[in-house]
C-alpha positions in Angstrom: 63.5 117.8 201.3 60.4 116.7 203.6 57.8 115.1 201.2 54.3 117.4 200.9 52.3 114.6 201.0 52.8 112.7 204.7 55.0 115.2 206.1 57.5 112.6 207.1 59.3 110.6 204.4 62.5 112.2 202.6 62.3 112.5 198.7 64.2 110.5 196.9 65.5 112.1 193.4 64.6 110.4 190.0 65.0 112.4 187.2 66.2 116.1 187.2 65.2 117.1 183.3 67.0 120.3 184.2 65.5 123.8 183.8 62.3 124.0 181.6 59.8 126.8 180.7 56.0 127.3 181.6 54.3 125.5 178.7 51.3 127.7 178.9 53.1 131.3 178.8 52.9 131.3 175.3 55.7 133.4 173.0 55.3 136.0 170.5 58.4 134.7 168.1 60.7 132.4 168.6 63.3 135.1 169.2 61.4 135.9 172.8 63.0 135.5 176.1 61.3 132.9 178.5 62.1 132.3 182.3 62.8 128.7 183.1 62.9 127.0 186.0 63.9 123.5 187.5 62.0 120.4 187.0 63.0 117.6 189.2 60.6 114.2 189.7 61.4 112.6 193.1 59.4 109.9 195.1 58.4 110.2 198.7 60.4 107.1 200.5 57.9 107.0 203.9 54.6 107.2 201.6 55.6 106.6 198.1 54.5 109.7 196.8 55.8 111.0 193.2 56.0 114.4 193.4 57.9 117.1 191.6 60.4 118.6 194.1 60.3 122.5 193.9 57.3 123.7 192.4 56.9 127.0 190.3 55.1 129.7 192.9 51.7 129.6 192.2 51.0 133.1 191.6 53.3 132.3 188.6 51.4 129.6 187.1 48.1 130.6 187.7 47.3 134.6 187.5 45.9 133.2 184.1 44.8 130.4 182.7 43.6 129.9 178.8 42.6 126.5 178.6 38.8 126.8 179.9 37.0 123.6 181.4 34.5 124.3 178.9 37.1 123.8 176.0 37.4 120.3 176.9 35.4 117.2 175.9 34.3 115.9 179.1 32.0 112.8 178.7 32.1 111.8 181.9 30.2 114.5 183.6 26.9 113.1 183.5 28.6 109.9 185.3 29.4 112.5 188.4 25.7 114.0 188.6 24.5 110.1 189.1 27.0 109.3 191.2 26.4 112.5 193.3 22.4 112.0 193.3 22.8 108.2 194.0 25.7 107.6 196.1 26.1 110.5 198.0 22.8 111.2 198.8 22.4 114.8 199.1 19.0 116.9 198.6 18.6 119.5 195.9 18.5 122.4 198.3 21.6 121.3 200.0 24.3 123.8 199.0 28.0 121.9 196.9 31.4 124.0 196.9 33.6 123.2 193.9 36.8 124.4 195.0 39.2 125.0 191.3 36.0 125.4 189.5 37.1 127.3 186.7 35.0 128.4 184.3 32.1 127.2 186.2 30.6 124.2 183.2 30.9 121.7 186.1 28.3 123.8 188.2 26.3 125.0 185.2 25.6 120.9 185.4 25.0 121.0 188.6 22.1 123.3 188.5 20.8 121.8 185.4 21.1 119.0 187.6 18.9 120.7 190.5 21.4 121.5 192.7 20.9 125.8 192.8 23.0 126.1 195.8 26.7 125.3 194.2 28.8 127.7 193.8 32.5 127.7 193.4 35.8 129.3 194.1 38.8 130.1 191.2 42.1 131.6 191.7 42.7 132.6 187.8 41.3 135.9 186.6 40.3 134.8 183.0 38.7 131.4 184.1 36.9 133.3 187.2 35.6 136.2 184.7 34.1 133.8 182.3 32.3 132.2 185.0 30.9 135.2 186.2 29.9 136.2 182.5 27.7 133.0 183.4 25.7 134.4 185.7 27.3 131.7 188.5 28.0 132.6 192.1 31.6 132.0 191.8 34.7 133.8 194.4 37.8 134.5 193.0 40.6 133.2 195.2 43.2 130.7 196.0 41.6 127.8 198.8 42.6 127.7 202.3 42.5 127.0 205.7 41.5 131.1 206.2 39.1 131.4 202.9 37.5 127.6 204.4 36.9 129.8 207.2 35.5 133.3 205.6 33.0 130.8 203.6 31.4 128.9 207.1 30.7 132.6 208.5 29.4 133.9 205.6 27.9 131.0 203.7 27.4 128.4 206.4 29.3 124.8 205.9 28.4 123.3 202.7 27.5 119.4 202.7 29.5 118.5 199.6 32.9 120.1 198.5 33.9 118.9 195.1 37.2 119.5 193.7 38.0 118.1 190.3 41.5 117.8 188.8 43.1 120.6 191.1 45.1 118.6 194.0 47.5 117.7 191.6 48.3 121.4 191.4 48.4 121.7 195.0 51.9 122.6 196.3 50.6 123.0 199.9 48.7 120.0 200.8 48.4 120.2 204.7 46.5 123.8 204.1 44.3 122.5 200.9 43.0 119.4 203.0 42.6 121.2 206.3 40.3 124.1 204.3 37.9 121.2 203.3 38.3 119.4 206.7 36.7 123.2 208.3 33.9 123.6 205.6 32.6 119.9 205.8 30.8 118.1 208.9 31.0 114.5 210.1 29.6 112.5 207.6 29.7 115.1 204.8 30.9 114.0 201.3 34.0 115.0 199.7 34.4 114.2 195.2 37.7 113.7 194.5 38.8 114.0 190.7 42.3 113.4 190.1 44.8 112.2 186.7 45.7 108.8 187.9 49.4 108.8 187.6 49.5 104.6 187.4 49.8 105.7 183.9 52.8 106.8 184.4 54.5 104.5 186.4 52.8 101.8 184.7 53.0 102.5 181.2 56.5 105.0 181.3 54.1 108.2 181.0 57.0 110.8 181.3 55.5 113.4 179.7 55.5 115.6 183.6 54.1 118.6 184.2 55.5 121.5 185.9 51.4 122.5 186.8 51.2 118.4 188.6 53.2 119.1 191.3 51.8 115.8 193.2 51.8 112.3 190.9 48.7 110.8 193.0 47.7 106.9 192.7 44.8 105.7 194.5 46.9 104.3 197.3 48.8 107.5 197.9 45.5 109.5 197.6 43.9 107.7 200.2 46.9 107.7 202.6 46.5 111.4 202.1 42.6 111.6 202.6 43.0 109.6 205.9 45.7 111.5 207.1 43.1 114.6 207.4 40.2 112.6 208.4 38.4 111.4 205.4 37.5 107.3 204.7 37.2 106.6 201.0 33.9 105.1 200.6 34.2 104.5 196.6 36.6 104.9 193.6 36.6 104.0 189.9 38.9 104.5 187.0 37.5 106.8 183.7 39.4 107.7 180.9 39.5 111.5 180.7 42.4 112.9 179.8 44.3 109.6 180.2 43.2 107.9 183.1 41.5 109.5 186.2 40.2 108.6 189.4 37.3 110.0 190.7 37.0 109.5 194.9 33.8 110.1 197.1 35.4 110.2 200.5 33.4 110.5 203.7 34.4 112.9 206.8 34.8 110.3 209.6 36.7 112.6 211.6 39.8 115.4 212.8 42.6 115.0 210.6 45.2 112.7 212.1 49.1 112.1 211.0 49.2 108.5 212.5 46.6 107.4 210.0 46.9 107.1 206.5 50.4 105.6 206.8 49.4 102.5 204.1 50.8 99.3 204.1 54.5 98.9 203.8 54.0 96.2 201.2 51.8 98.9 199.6 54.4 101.5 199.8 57.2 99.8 198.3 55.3 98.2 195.5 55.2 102.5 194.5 58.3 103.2 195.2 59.7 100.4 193.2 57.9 101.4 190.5 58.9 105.0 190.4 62.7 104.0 190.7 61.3 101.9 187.9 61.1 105.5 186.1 64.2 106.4 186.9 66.0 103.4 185.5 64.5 103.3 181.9 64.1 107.1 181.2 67.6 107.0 179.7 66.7 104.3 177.6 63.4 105.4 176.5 64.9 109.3 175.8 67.4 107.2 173.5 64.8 105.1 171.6 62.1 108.4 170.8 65.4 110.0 169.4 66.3 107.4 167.5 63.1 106.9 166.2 62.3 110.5 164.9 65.9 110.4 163.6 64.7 107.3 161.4 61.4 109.2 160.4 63.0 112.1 159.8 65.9 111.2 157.4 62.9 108.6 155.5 60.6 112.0 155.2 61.7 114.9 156.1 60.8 117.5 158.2 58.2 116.2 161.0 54.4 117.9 162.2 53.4 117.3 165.7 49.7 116.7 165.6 48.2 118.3 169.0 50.2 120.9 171.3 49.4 120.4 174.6 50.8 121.2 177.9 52.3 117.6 178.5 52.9 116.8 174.8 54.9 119.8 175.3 57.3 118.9 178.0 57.9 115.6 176.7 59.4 117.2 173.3 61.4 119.3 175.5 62.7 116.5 178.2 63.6 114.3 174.0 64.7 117.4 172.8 63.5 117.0 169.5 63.3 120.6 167.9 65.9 119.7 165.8 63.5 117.3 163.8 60.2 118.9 164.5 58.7 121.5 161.9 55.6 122.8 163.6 53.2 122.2 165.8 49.1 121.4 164.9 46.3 122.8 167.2 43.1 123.8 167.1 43.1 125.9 170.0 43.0 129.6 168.8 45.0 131.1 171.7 47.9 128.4 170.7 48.2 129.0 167.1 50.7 131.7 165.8 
């Protein structure tokens, strides 16, 4: 298997937690039948890329999608409209594509901002249909090379494209990246917002996703940007949803496989640390066990406290629903 990220580099199998189920198609009663499908981590060994080997189809995963941007706490928004009027340098009539946008709260703050020319693009029906209840110029559709295209004759080229916590979904990479290389010039301004997956190599995060197909650090996310012709001009760390990394990335040119090779010392410090993973998941599957047992024999039956996706598939890679009563969650569509 040819890695998605470089194009080059085999992948290298870590852990293969077998056959799992969407978390977000939600059951009826525990009597329902689920499909489940194979969840394998592997790291890229040309790049360094950890990346889950055959993703789910995408038409699978994302017809629809109940967990809303607008659902979410996100404190750090204000931080991207600064760093957008300050760093990137952009005028208010100037139009911004947010390509995932969802239910469109990111561009409500952009035109709060000033910014009336953003609109967006959304592939999942529900999110897409509550931004349009919005009043927002929003298309519904999966991104592109073809779509990048259909948008420059009908829209013109946009001088920002902002894409926030979607190319971790992205199972097609090559296609994503050359849709954005065709809607943005020379000099033009790509915002990057991705989970920064040093917290799981780092800290022994492996609570995987089957919807994060790609594992990005900032080293492997700019070997990727540079690869289609972007120059990452700044990145910081913020703690959403774990850690992320937001990345304003400058079009310096075509997109280009010989760059964005990295550093060999750079490469096998991430590889090294994924086979890290690998190593000390059998060990760390051992100790949660262990632990719950201990809990569970001291008081009984045991009440997860929060039910999301990735809290999710961690109980199931344990396997722990023989000590777990229930589940607590505040999210409506969850509760049942």
């Amino acid at each position: 298997m040819i890695c998605r990220g470089c194009k080059e580099g085999e992948i290298e199998l870590l852990m293969d937690f077998c056959n799992q189920p969407i978390v977000h198609n939600l059951l009826n009663s525990t009597s329902s039948c689920f499909p489940s499908y194979p969840l394998e981590i592997g790291v890229c060994t040309a790049c360094g890329l950890l990346q889950i080997i055959r993703p789910i189809s995408a038409s699978k995963l994302y017809e629809k999608y109940f967990t809303l941007s607008s659902w979410k706490n996100q404190p750090h928004v204000d931080r991207l409209i600064w760093l957008i009027q300050n760093l990137v340098g952009i005028g208010y009539q100037d139009s911004i594509c947010e390509i995932g946008c969802n239910d469109g709260s990111f561009l409500e703050s952009l035109k709060k901002a000033g910014y009336q020319a953003a609109y967006g693009i959304e592939p999942t029906s529900d999110a897409w249909s509550e931004a349009a209840n919005r009043g927002l110029d929003v298309e519904q559709g999966f991104f592109h090379l073809q779509k990048a295209s259909e948008i420059v004759d009908n829209r013109g080229r946009p001088k920002m494209v902002v894409s926030r916590q979607v190319l971790e979904h992205i199972d097609d990479l090559d296609e994503f990246m050359l849709g954005i290389s065709e809607l943005l010039e020379k000099g033009d301004t790509l915002l990057i917002e991705i989970p920064d997956s040093r917290t799981n190599v780092n800290l022994l995060d492996f609570a995987f996703w089957e919807e994060h197909v790609n594992y990005f650090t900032e080293s492997t996310s700019r070997m990727l940007l540079e690869r289609h012709g972007f120059l990452v001009a700044f990145s910081e760390q913020i703690v959403f949803s774990g850690n992320t990394l937001v990345l304003l990335a400058v079009k310096v040119g075509r997109p280009d496989r010989t760059m964005g090779k990295g550093l060999s010392q750079e490469v096998g410090r991430e590889i090294f640390r994924a086979r890290r993973l690998r190593k000390l998941w059998p060990e760390f599957r051992m100790r949660y066990r262990s632990y719950l047992e201990k809990v569970s024999d001291r008081s009984g039956n045991i009440g997860i406290f929060g039910c999301g996706a990735r809290s999710s598939t961690i109980a199931n890679f344990v396997g722990i629903d023989d000590y777990v009563e229930c589940y607590i969650d505040d999210q409506i569509e969850k509760q049942g």
